[in-house]
VODO-895927 format. One record per residue: residue number from 1; residue in one letter; z, x, y of N, C-alpha, C in turn. Coordinates in Angstrom, 3 decimals. Layout:
<sites>
   num   residuo        n_Z        n_X        n_Y       ca_Z       ca_X       ca_Y        c_Z        c_X        c_Y
   NUM         A          Z          X          Y          Z          X          Y          Z          X          Y
...
</sites>
This chain:
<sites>
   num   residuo        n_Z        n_X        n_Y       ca_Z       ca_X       ca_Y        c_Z        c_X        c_Y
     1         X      0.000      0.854     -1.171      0.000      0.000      0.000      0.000      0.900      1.234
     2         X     -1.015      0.308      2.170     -0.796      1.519      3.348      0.291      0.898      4.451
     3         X      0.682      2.031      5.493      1.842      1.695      6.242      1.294      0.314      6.924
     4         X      0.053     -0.380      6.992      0.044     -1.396      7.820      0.387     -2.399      7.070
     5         X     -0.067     -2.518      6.072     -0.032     -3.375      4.875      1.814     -3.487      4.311
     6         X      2.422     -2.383      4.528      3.829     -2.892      4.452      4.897     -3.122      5.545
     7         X      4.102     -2.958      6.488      4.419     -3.664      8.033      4.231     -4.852      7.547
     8         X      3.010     -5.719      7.617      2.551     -7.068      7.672      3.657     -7.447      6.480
     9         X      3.855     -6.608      5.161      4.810     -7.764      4.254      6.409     -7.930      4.791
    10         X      6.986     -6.994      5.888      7.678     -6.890      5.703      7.985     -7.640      6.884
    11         X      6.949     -7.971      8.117      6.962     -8.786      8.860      7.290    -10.620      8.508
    12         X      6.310    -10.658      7.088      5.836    -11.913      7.016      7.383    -12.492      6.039
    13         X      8.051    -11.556      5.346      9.182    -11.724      4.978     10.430    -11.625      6.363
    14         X     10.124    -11.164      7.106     11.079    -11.438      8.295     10.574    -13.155      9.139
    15         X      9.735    -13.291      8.886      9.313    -15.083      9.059      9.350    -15.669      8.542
    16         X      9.616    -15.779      7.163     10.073    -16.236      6.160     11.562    -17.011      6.570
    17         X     12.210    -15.900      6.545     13.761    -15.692      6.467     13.436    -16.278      7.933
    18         X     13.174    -16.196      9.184     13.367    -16.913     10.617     13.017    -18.518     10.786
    19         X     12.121    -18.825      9.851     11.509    -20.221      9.584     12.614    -20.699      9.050
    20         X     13.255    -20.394      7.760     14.475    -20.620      6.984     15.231    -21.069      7.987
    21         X     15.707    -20.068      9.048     16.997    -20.363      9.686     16.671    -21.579     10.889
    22         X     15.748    -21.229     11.248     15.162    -22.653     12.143     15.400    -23.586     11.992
    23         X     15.285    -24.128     10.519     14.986    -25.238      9.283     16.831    -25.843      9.845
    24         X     17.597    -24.540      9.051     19.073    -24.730      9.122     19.157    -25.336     10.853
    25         X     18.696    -24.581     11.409     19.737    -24.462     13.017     18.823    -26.467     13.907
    26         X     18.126    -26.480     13.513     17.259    -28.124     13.248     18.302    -28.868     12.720
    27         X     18.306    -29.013     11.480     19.073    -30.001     10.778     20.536    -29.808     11.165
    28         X     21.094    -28.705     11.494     22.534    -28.960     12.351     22.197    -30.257     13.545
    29         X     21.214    -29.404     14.406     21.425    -30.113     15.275     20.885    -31.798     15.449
    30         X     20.126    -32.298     14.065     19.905    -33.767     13.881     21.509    -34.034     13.723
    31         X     22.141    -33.462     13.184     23.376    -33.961     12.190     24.617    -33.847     13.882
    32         X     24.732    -33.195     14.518     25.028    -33.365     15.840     24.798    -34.880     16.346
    33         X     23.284    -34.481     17.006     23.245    -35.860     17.802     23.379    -37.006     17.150
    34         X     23.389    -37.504     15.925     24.124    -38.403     15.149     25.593    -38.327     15.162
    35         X     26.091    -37.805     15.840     27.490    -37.740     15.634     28.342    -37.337     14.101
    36         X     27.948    -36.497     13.015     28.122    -36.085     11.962     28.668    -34.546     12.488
    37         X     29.818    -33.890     11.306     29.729    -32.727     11.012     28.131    -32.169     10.950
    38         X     27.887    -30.675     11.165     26.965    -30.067     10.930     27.189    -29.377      9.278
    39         X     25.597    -29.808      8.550     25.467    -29.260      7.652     25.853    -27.799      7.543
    40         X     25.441    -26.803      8.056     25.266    -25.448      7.800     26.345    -24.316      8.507
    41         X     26.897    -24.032      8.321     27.856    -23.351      8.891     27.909    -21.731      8.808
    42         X     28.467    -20.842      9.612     28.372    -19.469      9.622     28.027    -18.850      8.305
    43         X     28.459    -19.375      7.373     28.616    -18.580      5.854     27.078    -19.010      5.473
    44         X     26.591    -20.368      5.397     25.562    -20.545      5.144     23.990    -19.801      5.757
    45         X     24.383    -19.295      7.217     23.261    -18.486      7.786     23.383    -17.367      7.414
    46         X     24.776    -16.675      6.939     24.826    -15.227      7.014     24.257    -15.080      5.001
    47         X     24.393    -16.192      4.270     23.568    -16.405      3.047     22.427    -16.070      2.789
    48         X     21.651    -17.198      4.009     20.147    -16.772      4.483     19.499    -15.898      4.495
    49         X     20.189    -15.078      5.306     20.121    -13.804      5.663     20.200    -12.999      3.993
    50         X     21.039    -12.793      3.645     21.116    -11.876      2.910     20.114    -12.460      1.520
    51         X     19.730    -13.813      1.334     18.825    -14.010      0.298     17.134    -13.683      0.786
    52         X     17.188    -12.581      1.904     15.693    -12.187      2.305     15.027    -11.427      1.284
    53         X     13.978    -11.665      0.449     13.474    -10.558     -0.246     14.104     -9.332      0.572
    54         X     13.910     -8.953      1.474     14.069     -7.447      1.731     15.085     -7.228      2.389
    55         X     15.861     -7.009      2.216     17.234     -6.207      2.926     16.765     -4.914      4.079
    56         X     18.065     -4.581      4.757     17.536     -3.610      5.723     17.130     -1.894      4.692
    57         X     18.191     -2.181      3.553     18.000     -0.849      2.676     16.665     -0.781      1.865
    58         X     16.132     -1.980      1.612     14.589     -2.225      0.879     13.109     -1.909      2.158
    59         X     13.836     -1.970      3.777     12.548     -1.947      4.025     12.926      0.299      4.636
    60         X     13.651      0.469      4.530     14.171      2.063      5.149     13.785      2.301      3.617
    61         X     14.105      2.349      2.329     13.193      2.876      1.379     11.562      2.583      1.384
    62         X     11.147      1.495      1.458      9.889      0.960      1.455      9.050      2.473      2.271
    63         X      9.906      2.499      3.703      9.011      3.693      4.446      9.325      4.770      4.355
    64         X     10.322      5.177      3.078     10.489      6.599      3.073      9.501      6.840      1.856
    65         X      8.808      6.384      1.482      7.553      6.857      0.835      6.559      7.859      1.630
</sites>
């Protein structure tokens, strides 16, 4: 894979994971203006986060090739 080509995956997995949290930080805020608890809470974004295909240690190996 050349360095652009694992830019773009590693981009398109960082939009991945930002779409994800959108999704979450949305449906809080339906569940708000209804007057409800919010679904998703700190633990649940920092989840998100860490269920990214790529971690910060997967993309610092990725470019030490």
């Amino acid at each position: 894979m050349t360095p652009e080509q694992q830019a773009a995956f590693i981009m398109a997995q960082a939009a991945i994971t930002m779409a994800r949290v959108a999704g979450m930080q949305a449906e809080n805020q339906l569940y708000l203006s209804l007057w409800h608890p919010v679904k998703y809470r700190e633990d649940a974004f920092e989840e998100a986060a860490n269920h990214a295909t790529l971690g910060h240690n997967a993309v610092i190996s990725f470019f030490a090739n």
